[in-house]
N, C-alpha and C positions, 0 to 999 in steps of 0.2 A: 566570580560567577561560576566556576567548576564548569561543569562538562553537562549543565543540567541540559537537559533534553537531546544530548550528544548525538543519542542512539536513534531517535526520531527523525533530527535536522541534521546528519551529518556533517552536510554540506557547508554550512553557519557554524565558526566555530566560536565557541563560547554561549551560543544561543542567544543572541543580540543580531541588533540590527543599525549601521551606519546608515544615519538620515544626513546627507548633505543639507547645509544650512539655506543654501540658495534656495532650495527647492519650497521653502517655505514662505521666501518672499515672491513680491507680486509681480517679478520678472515673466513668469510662468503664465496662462491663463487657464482657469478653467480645473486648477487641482486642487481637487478634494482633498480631505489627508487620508483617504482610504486609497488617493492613486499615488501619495508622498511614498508611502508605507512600501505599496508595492515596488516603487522605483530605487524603495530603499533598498531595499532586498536583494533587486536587480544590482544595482551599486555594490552591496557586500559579499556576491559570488562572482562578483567579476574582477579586473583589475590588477589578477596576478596571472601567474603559470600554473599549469598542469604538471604531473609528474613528468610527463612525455616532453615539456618545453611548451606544448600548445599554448593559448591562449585561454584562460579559464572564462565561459559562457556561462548564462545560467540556461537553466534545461526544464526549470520545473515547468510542469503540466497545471493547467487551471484550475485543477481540484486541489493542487496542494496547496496554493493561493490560499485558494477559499478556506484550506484546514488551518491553515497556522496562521491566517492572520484574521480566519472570522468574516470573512467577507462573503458577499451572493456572488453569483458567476456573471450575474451580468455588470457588478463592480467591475470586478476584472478584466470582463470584455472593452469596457469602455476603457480603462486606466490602459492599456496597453495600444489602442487606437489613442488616444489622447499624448501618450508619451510617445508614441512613433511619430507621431502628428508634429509633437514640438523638440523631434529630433531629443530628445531626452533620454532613448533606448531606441538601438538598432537594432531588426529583424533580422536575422543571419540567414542565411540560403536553408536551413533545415526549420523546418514548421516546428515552431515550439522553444524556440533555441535564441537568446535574445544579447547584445552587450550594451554597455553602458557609455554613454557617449561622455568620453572626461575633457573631454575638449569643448559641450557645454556647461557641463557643472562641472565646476573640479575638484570641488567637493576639500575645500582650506581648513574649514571647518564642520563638524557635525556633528549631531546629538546621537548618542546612546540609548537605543528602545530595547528593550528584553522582552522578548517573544511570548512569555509565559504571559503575561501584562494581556494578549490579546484574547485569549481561549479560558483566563483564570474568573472565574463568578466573585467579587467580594462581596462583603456583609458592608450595607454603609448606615452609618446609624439614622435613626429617622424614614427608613426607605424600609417598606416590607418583605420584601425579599429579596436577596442576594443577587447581584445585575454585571456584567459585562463593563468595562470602561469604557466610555464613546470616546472616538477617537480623539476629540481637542483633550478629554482627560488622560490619555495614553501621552498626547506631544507636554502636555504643561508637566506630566510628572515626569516623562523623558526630559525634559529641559533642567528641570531640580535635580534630576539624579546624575545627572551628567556634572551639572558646574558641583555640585556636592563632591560627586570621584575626583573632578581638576582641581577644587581649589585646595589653595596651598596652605592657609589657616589649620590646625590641630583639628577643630569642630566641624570642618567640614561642610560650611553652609553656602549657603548662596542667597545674598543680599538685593533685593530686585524691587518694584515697586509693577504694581498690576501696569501698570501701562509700559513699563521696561519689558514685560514678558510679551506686551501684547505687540508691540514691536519688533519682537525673535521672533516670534510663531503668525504674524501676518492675523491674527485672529482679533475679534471685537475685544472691549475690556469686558461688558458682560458673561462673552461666554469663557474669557481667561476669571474670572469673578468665580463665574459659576463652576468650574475646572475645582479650582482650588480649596473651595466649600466640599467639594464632593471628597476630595485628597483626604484634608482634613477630616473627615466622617468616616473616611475607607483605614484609616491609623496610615498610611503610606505615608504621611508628613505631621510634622506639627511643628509650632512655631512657638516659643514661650512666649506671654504677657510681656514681658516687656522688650520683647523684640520685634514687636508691632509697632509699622509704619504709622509716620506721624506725616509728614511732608515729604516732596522732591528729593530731600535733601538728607532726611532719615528716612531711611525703606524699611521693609520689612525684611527679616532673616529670616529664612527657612530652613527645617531641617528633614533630612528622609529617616524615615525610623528605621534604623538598621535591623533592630533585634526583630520585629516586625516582617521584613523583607525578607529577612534569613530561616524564618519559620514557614514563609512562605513559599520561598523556594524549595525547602527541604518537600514541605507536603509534593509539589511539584517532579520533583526528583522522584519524591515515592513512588508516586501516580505512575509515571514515566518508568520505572524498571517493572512494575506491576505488569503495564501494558507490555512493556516487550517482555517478559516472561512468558506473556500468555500467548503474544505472538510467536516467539521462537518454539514455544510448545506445536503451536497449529502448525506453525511449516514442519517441526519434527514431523507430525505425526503425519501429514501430508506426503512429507517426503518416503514416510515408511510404509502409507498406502500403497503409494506409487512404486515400490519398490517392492511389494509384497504382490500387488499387478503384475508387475514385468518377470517375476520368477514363475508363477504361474502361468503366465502367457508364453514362455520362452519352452517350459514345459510341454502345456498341448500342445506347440507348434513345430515341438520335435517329435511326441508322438502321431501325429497326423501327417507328417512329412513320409514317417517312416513308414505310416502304411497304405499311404499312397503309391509309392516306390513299388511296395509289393504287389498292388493290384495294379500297376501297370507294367511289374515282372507278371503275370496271370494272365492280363489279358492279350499278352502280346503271343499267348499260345491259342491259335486256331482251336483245336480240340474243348480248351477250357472258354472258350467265347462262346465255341456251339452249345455246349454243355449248359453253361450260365444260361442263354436265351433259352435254353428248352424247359429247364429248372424255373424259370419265370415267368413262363406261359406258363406250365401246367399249375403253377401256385396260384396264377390269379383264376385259370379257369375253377382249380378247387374253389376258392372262397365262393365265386360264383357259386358253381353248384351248392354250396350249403347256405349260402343267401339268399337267393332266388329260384332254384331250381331242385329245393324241398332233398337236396341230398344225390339226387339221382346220377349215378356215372363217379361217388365221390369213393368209392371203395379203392376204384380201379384207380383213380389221381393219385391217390395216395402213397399204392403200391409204386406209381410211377414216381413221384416225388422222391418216395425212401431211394430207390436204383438209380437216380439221379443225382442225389446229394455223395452217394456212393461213388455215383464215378467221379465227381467234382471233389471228394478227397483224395481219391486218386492221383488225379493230376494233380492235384496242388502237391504234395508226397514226393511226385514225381519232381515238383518244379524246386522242391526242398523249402515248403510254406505249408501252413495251417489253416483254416476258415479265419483262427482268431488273430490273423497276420495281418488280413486282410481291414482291417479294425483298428484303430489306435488301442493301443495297450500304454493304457495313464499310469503313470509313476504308484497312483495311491488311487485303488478301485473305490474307496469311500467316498470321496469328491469329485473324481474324473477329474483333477489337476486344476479345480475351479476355484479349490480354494476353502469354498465353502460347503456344506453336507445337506442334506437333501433340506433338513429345516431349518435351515437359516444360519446354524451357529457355524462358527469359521472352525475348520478341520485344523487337528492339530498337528499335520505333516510338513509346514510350513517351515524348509530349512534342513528337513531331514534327509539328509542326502541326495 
């Protein structure tokens, strides 16, 4: 199997999925194979250790249910109350976080399902367009591929009669019937002419079309580093947003520190407080006067404004500061440390010391 979807399902190694075989007989009540699936899953991250010693949980979240094995959310809702219910999976004190009960299944034996099986479209002949496996066709060609990898014959088959299967999988013989028509149409198996079942007693042979599988997988594999290419891109580039943020942010926040600093070296001198307050008044009285009162008295403001702003460099001189001190003074006057330029395009100061 390689490493195909390695990157997606860490967690799963091999990208398969251990179905204990109990779980598909009628011990159970009430399981769909869309809540087998899930409890498989449950089963094949559980059961070992953690690097730390712990006890390995599974942790997934309902959405990744739903992504890798194709199911709705309220499948999942139920399959999870359903396997809690019949003690098949245990709730752990942390919401979301679940183990596998091996003390009721113990899971002696199990079939082999390959994850790519649930989310792959095939082409089946006769059918117009490309469909999803339902799930009794995911368990009937999990059952074939499995005894096909165990047995111990050169050919690799697995000799069975529809009602031998339909006895492993708890499932009608129609719908193992119907399963295995669709296999057959999908290339996933085929079985030559004369290894077709005659009696109880001579079954049918089956085989999984390797070269078939193997092309499958590859497309699979492809799709799969495509996708994490284009994710490790977005978190790059993510990451180099967020990182091209924080050096600009870290920027204003040192020019603005600093000339806070200095205007409250300024105001903590009386002279430049009264100074400031007088300089403030007589600028709003100017404007007045030239908005509403047609000018008049704006000669004399002015005069007073200039000897005002005079003494106010004075004292700052004196205080060993500028008007422009008073002001954040940004790295790169093009941007004001924002990064970007008045129309949009991002400044190219970005790194320059």
């Amino acid at each position: 199997m390689g490493d195909l979807n390695k990157s997606v399902i860490p967690e799963i190694e091999g990208n398969y999925i251990r179905i204990p075989k109990e779980l598909f007989s009628s011990t159970f009540e009430g399981l769909t194979l869309s809540k087998v699936y899930i409890a498989a899953v449950i089963y094949s991250l559980t059961g070992r250790s953690e690097a730390n010693g712990a006890p390995a949980l599974c942790r997934w979240s309902y959405d990744k249910f739903e992504n890798v094995l194709n199911v709705a959310h309220s499948t999942v809702v139920a399959a999870m109350q359903a396997l809690t219910g019949q003690a098949i999976i245990e709730r752990k004190e942390k919401r979301g976080t679940y183990d596998f009960e091996r003390e009721t299944v113990r899971g002696r034996y199990y079939l082999r399902a390959e994850l790519w099986l649930f989310t792959t479209k095939f082409k089946i002949r006769g059918e117009a367009e490309p469909r999803y496996l339902t799930r009794s066709e995911i368990a009937v060609f999990s059952l074939i591929l499995t005894r096909c990898a165990n047995a111990k014959r050169k050919s690799k088959s697995f000799e069975a009669s529809i009602s031998d299967i339909s006895e492993e999988l708890n499932l009608s013989k129609r719908t193992v019937s119907s399963a295995l028509r669709t296999l057959f149409r999908a290339d996933l198996i085929y079985r030559p002419a004369e290894e077709k079942g005659k009696n109880k007693h001579v079954k049918s042979v089956y085989h999984v079309n390797d070269g078939f599988l193997r092309r499958k997988r590859k497309e699979q594999k492809k799709a799969v580093r495509a996708e994490q290419t284009a994710t490790e891109k977005a978190i790059e580039a993510a990451d180099a947003r967020a990182e091209r943020e924080r050096y600009y942010a870290t920027r204003r926040a040192a020019a603005e520190r600093a000339a806070e600093k200095n205007k409250e070296k300024a105001t903590r001198d009386e002279e430049y407080r009264k100074t400031e307050s007088e300089l403030s008044d007589a600028e709003r009285q100017a404007a007045r006067s030239e908005a509403l009162e047609g000018g008049r008295g704006l000669a004399a403001l002015q005069v007073r404004i200039r000897q005002l702003r005079s003494r106010k460099a004075a004292i700052l001189r004196r205080l060993g500061l500028t008007d422009k001190d008073l002001t954040p003074r940004w790295h790169c006057e093009l941007c004001e440390d924002t990064g970007f330029l008045p129309d949009g395009r991002a400044c190219d100061c970005y790194g320059k010391g």
